[in-house]
C-alpha positions in Angstrom: -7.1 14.4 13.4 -4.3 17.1 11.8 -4.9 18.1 7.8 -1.9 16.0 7.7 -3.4 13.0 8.6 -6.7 13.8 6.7 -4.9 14.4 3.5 -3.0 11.1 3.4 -6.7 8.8 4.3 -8.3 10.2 1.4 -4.9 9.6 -1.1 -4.3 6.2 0.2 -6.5 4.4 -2.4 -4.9 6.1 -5.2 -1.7 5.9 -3.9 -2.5 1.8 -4.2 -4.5 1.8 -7.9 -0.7 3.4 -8.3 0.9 1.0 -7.6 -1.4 -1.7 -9.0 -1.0 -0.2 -12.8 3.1 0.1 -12.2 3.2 -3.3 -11.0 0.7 -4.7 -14.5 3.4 -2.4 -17.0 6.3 -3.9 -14.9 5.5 -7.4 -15.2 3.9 -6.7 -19.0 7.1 -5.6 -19.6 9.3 -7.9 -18.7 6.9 -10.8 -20.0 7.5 -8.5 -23.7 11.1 -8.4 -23.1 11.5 -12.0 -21.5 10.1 -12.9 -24.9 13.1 -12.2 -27.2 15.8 -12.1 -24.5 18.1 -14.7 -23.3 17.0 -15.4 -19.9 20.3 -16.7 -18.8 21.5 -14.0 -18.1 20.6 -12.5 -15.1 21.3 -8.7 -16.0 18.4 -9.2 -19.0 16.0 -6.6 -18.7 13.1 -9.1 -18.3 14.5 -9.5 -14.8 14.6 -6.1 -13.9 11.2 -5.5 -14.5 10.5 -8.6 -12.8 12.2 -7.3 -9.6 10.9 -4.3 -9.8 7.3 -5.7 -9.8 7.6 -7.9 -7.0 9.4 -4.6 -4.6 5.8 -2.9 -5.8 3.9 -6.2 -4.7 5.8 -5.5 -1.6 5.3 -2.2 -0.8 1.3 -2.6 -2.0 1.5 -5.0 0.8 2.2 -2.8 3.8 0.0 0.3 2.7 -3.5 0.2 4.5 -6.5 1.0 2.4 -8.1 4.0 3.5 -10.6 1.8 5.8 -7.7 0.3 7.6 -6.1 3.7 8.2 -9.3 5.0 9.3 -9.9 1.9 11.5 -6.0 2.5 12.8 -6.9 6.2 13.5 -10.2 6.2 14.3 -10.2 2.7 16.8 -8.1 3.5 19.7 -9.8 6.8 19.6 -13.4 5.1 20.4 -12.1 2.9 22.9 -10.1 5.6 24.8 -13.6 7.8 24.6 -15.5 5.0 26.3 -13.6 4.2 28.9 -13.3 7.8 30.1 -17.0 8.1 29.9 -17.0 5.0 32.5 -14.7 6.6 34.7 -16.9 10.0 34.5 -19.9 7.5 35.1 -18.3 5.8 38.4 -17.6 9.6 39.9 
């Protein structure tokens, strides 16, 4: 594995609490603004914060947790040893 890829495993969990608090203040927010606006109107900022969230909600979807990046890293790597240690074996 390259630093690279060692230094984004270990961030990816904060990288998703990240996203987990921007998506509570966006959807706080627009419940606080939805309150006194007139939701009518598209271009309300209740709706924009509403958007917003559900892009983050999105995004948080497709980032692995640090177990499924290590699993995505770590698996083919396993397999790949084993079947060269069969092939070793059979010479």
């Amino acid at each position: 594995m390259t630093p690279s890829q060692i230094y984004w495993l270990t961030r990816l969990d904060s990288i998703i609490i990240g996203l987990i608090i921007l998506i509570s203040v966006c959807f706080v927010a627009a419940l606080i603004c939805a309150m006194g606006a007139d939701l009518r109107c598209i271009e309300t900022p209740a709706y924009k914060f509403l958007f917003a969230g559900f892009i983050l909600v999105f995004i948080l979807i497709w980032i692995p947790s640090t177990k499924e990046m290590a699993a995505i890293i770590l698996i083919p790597k396993m397999v790949n040893a084993i079947q060269a240690n069969e092939q070793v074996r059979k010479l």
